[in-house]
Biopython code that builds the backbone (N, CA, C, O; Angstrom):
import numpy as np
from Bio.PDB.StructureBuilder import StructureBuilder

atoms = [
    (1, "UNK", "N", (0.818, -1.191, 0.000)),
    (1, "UNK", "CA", (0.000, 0.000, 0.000)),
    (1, "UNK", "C", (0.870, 1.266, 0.000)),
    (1, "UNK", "O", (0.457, 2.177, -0.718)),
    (2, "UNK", "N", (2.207, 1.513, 0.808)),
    (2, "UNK", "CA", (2.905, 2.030, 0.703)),
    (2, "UNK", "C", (3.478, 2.933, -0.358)),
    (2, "UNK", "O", (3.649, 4.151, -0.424)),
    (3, "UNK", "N", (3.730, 1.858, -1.215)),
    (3, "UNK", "CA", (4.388, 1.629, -2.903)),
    (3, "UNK", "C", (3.580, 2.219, -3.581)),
    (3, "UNK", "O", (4.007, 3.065, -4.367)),
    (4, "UNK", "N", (2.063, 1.943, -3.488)),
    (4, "UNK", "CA", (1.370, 2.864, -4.478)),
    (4, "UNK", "C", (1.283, 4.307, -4.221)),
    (4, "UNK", "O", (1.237, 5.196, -5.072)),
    (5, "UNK", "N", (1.265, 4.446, -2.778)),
    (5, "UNK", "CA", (1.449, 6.361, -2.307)),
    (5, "UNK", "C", (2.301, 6.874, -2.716)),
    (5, "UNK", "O", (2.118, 7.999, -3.181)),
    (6, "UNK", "N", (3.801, 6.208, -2.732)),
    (6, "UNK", "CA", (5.277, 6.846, -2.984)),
    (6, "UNK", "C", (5.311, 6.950, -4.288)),
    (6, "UNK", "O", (6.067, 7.795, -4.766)),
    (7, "UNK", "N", (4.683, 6.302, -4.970)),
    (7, "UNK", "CA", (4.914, 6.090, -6.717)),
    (7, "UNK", "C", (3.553, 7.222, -6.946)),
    (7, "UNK", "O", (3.909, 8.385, -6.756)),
    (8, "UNK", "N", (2.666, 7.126, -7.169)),
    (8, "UNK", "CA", (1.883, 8.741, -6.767)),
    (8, "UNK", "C", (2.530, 9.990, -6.867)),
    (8, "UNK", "O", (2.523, 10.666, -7.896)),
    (9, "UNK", "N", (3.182, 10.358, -5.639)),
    (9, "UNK", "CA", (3.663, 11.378, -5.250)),
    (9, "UNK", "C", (5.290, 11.595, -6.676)),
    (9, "UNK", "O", (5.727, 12.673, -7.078)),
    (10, "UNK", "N", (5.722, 10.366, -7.033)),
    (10, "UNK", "CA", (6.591, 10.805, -7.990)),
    (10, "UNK", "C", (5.570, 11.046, -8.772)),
    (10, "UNK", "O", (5.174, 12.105, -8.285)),
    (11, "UNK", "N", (4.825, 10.797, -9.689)),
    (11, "UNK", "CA", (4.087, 11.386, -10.426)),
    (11, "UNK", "C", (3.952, 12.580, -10.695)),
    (11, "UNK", "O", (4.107, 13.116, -11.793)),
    (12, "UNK", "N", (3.535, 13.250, -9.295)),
    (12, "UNK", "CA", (3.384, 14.559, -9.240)),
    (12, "UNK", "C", (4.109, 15.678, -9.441)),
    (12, "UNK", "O", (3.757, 16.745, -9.944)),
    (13, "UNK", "N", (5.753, 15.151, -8.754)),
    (13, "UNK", "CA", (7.148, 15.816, -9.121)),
    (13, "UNK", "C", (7.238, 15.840, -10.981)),
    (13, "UNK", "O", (7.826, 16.681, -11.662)),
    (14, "UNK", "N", (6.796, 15.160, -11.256)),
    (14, "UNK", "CA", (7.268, 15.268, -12.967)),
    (14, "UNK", "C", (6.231, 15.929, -13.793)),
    (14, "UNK", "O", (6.337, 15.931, -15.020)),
    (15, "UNK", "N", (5.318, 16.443, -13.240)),
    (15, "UNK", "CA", (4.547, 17.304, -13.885)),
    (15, "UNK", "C", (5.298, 18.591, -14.039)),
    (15, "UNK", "O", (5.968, 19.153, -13.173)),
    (16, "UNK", "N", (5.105, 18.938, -15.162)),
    (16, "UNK", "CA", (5.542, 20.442, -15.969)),
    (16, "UNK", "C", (5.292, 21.255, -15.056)),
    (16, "UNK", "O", (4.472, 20.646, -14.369)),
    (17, "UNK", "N", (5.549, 22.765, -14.345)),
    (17, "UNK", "CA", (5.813, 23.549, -14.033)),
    (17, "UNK", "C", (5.743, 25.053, -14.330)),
    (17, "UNK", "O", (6.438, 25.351, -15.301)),
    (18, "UNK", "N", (5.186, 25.940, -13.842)),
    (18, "UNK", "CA", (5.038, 26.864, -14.691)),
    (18, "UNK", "C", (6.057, 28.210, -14.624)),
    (18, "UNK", "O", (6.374, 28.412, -13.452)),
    (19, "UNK", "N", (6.579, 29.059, -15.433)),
    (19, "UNK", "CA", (8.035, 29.628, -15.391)),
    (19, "UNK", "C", (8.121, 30.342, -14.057)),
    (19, "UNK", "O", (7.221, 31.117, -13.731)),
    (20, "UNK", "N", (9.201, 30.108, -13.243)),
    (20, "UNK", "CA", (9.579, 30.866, -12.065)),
    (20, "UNK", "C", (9.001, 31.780, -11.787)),
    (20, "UNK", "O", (8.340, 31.992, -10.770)),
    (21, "UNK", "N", (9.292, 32.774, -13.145)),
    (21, "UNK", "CA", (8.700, 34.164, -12.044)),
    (21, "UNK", "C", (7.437, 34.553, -12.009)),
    (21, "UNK", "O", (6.904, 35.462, -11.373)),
    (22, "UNK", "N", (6.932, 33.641, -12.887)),
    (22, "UNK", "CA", (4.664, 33.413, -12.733)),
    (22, "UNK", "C", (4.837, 32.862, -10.848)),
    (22, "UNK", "O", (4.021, 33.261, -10.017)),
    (23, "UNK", "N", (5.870, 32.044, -10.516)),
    (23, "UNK", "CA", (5.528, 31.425, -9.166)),
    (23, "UNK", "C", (5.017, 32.150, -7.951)),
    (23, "UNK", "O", (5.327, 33.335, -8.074)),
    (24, "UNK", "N", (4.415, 31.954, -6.917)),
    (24, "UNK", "CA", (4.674, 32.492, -5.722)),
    (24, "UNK", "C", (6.308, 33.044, -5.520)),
    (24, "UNK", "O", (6.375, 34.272, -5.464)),
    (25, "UNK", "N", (7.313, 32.495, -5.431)),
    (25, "UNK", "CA", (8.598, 32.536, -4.961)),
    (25, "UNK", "C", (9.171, 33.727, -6.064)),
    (25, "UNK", "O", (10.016, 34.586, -5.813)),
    (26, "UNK", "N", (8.485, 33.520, -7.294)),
    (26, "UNK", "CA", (9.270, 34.677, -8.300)),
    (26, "UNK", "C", (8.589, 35.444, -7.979)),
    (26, "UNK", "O", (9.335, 36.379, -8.273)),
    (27, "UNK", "N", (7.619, 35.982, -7.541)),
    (27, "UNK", "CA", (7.153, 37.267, -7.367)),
    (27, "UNK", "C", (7.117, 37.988, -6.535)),
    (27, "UNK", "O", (6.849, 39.188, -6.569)),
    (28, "UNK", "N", (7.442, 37.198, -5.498)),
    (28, "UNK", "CA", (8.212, 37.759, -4.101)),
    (28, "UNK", "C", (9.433, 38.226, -4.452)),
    (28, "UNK", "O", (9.901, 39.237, -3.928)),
    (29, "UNK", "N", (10.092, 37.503, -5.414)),
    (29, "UNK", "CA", (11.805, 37.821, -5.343)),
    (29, "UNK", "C", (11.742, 38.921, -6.017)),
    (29, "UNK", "O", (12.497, 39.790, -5.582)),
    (30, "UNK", "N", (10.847, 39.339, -7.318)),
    (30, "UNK", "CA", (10.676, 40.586, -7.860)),
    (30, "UNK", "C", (10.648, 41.980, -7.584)),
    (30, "UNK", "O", (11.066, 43.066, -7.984)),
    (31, "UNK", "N", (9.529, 41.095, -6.171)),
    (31, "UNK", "CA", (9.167, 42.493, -4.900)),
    (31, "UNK", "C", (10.568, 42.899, -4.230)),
    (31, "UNK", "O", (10.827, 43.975, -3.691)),
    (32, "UNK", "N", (11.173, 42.102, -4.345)),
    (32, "UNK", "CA", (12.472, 42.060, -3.251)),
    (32, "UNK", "C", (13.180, 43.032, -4.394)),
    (32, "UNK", "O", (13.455, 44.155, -3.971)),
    (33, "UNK", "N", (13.483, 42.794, -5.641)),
    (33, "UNK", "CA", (14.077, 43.721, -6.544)),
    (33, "UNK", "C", (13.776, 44.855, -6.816)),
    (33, "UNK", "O", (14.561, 45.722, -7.200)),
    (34, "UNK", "N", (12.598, 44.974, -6.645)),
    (34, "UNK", "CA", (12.150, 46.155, -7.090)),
    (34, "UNK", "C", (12.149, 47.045, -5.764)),
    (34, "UNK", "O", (12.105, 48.238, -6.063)),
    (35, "UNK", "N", (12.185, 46.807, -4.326)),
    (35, "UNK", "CA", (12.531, 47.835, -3.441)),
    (35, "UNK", "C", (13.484, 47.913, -3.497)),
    (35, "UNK", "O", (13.673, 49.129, -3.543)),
    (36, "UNK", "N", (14.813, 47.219, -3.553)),
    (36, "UNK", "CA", (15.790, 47.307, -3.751)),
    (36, "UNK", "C", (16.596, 48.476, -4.215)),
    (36, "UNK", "O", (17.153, 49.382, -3.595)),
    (37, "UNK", "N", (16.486, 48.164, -5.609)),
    (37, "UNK", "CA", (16.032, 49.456, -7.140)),
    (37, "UNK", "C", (15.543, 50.553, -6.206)),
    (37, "UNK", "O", (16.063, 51.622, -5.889)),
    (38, "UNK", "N", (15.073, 50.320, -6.063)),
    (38, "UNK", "CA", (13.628, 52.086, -5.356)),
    (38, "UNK", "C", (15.018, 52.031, -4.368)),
    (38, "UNK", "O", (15.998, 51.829, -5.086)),
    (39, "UNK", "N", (15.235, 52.102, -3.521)),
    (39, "UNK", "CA", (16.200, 52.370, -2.364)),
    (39, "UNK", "C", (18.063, 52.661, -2.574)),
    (39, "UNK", "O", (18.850, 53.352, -1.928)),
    (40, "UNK", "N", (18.250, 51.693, -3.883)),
    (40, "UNK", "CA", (19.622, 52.204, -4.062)),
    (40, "UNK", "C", (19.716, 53.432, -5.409)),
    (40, "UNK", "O", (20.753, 53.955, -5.817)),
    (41, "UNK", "N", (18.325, 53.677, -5.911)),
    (41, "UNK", "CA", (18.235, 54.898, -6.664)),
    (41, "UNK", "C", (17.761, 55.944, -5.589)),
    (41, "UNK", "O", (17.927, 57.031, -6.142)),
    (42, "UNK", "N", (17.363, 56.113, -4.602)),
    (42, "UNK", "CA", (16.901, 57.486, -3.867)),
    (42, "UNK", "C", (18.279, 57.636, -2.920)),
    (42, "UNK", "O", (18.481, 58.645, -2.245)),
    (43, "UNK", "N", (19.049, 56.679, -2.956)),
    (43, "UNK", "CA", (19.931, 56.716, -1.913)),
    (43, "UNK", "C", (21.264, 57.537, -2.577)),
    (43, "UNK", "O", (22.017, 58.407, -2.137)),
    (44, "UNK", "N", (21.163, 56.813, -3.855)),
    (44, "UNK", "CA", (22.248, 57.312, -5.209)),
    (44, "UNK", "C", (21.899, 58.046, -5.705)),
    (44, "UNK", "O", (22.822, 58.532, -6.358)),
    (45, "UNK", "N", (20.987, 58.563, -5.867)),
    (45, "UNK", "CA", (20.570, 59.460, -7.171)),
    (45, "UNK", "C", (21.521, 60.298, -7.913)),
    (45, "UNK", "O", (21.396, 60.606, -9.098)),
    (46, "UNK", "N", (22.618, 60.696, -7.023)),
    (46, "UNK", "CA", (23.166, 61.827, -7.605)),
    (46, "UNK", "C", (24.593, 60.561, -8.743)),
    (46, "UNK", "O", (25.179, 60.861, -9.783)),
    (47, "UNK", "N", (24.647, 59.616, -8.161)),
    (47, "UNK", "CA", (25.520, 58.777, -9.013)),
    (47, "UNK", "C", (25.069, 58.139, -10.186)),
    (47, "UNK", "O", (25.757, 57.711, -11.113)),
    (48, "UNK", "N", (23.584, 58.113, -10.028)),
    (48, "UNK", "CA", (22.744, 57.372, -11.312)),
    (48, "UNK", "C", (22.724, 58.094, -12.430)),
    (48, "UNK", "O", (22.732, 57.764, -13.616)),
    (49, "UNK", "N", (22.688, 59.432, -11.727)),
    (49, "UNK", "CA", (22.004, 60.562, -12.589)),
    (49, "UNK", "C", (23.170, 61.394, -13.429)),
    (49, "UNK", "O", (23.131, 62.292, -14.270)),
    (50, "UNK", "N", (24.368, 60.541, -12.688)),
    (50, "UNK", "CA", (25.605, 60.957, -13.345)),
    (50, "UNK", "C", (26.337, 60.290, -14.365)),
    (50, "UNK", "O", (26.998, 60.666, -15.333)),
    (51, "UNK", "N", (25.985, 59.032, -13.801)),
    (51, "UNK", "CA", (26.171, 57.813, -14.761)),
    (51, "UNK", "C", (25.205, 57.998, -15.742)),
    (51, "UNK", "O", (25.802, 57.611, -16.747)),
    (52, "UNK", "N", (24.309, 58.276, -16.028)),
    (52, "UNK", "CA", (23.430, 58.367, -17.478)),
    (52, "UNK", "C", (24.060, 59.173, -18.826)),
    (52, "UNK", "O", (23.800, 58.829, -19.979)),
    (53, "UNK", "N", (24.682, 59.980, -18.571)),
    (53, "UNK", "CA", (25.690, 60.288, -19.344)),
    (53, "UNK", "C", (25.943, 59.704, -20.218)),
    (53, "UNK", "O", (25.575, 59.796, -21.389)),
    (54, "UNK", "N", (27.024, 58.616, -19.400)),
    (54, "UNK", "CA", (27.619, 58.000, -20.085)),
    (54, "UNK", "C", (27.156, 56.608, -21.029)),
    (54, "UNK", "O", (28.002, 56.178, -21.813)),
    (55, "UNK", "N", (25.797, 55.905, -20.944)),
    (55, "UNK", "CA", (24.963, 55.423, -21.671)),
    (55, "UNK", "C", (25.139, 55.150, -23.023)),
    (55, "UNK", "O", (25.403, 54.145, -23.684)),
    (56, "UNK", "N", (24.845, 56.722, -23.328)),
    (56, "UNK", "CA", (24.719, 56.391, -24.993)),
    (56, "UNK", "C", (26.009, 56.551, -25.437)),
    (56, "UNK", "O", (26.076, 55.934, -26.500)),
    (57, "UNK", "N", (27.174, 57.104, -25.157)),
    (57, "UNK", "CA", (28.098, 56.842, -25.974)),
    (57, "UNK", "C", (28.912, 55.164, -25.409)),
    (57, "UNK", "O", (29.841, 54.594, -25.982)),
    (58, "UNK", "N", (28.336, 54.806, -24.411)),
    (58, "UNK", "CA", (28.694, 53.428, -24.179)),
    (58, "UNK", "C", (28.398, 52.609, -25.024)),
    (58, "UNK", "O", (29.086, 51.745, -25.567)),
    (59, "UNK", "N", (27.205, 52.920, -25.157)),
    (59, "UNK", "CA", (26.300, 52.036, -25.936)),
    (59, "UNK", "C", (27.231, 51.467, -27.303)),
    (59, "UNK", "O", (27.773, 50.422, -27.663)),
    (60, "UNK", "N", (27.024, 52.945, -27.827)),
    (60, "UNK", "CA", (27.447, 53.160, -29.371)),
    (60, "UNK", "C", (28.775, 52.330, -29.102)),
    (60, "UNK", "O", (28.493, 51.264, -29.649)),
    (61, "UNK", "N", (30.083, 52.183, -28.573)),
    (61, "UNK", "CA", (31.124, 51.184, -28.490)),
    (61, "UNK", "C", (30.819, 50.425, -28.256)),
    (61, "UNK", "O", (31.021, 49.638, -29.181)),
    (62, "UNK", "N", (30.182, 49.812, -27.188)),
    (62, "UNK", "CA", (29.980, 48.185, -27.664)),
    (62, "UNK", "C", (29.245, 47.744, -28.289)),
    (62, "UNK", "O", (29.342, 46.533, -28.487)),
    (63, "UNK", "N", (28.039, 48.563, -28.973)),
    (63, "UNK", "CA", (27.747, 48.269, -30.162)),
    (63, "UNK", "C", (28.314, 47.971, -31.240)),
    (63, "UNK", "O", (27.909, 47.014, -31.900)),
    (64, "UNK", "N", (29.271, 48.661, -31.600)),
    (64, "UNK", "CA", (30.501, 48.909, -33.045)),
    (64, "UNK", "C", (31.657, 47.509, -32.466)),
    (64, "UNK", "O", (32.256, 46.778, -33.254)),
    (65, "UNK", "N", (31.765, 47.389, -30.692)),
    (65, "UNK", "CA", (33.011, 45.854, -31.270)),
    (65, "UNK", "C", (31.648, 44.979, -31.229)),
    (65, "UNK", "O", (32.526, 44.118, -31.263)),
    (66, "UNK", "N", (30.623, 44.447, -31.197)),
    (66, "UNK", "CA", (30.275, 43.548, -30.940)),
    (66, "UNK", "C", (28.940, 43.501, -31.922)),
    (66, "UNK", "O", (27.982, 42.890, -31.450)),
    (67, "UNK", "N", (28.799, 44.003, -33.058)),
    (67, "UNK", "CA", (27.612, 43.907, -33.554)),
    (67, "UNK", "C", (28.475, 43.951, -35.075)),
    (67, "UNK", "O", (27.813, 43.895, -36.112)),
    (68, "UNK", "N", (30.288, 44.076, -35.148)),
    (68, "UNK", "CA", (30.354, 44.111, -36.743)),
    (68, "UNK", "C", (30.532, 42.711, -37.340)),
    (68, "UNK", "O", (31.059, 42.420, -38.414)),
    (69, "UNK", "N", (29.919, 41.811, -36.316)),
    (69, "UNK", "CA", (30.434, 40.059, -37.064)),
    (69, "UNK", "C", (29.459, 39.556, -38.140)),
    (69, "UNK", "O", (29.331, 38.389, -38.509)),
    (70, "UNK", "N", (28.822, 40.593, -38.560)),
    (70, "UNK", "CA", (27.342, 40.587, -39.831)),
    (70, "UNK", "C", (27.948, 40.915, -40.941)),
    (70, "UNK", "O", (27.325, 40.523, -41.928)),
    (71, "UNK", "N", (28.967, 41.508, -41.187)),
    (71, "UNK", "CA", (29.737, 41.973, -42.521)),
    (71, "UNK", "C", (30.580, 41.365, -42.941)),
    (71, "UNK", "O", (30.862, 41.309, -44.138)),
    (72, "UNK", "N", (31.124, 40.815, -42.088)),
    (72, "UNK", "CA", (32.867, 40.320, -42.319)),
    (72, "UNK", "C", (33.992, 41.347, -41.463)),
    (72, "UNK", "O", (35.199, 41.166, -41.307)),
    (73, "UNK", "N", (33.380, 42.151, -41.118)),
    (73, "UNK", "CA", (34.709, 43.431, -40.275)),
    (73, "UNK", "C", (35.179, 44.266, -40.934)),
    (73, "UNK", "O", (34.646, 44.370, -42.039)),
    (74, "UNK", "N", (36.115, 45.050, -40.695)),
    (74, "UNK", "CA", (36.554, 46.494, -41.708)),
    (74, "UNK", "C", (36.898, 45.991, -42.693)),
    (74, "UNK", "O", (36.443, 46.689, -43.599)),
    (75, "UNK", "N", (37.591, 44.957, -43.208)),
    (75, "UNK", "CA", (38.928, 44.122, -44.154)),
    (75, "UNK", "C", (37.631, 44.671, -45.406)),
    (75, "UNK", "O", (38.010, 45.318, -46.382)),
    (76, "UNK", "N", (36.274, 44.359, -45.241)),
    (76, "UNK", "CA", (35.172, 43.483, -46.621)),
    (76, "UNK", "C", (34.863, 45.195, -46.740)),
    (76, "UNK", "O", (35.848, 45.005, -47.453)),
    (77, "UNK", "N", (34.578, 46.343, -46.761)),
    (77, "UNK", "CA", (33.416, 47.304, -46.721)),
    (77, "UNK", "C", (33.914, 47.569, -48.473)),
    (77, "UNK", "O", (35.027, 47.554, -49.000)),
    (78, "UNK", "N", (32.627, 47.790, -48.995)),
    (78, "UNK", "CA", (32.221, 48.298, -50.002)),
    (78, "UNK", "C", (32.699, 47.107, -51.073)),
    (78, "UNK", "O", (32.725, 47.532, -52.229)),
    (79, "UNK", "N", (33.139, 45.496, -50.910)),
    (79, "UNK", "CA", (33.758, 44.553, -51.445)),
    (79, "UNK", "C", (32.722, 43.459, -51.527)),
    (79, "UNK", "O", (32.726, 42.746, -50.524)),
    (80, "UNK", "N", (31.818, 43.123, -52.468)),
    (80, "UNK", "CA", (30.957, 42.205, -52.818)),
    (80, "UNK", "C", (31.726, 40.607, -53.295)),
    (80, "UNK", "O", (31.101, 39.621, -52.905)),
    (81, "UNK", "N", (32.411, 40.466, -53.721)),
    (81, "UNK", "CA", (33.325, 39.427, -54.520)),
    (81, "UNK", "C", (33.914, 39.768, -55.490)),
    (81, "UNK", "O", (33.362, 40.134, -56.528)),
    (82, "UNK", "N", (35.400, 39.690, -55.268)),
    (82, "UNK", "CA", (36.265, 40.187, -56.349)),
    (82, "UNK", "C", (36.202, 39.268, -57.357)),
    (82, "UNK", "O", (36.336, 39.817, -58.450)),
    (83, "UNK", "N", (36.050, 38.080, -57.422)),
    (83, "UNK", "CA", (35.759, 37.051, -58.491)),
    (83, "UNK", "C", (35.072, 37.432, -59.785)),
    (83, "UNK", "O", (35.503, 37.394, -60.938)),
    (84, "UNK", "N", (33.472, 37.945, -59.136)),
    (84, "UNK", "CA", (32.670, 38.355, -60.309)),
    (84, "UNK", "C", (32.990, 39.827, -61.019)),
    (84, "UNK", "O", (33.509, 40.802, -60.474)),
    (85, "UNK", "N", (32.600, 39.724, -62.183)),
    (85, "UNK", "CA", (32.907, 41.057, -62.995)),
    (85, "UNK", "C", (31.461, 42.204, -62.439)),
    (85, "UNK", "O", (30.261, 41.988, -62.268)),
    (86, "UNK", "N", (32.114, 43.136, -62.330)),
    (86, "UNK", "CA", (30.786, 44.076, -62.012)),
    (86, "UNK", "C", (29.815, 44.462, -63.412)),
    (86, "UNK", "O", (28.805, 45.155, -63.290)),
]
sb = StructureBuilder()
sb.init_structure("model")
sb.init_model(0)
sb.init_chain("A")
sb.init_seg("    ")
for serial, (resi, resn, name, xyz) in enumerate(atoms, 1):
    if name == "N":
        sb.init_residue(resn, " ", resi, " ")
    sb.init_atom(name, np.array(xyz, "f"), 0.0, 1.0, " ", f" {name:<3s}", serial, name[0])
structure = sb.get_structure()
């Protein structure tokens, strides 16, 4: 009788799951982030607000090393295949 309760209860463990932060536990931890956020921005403000600055020209560099692997890199620009005749 045992055997059939314990084998049951695995059953139940292998049912699908629904994504973390839909859970009870993720949405607590969210809450936990989001005062967080709220408290180290009113506490910082003057460092956040200094750091924003620097953002967009951040951006724009690691954009330019890390977004030119779509072309081929500087070597290819304006170079379709030297093979074919234009």
């Amino acid at each position: 009788m045992s055997m059939h309760h314990h084998q049951g209860h695995e059953d139940h463990q292998d049912e699908p799951q629904g994504p973390f932060m839909a859970s009870r536990v993720g949405l607590v931890f969210l809450g936990f982030l989001a005062v967080g956020a709220l408290l180290l921005f009113t506490e910082h403000r003057a460092h956040v607000l200094g750091a924003v600055f620097w953002v967009l020209p951040l951006a724009c560099v690691f954009m330019h090393m890390f977004m030119h692997g779509g072309h081929g890199g500087h070597g290819s620009h304006g170079k379709r295949n030297e093979r074919e005749p234009s």
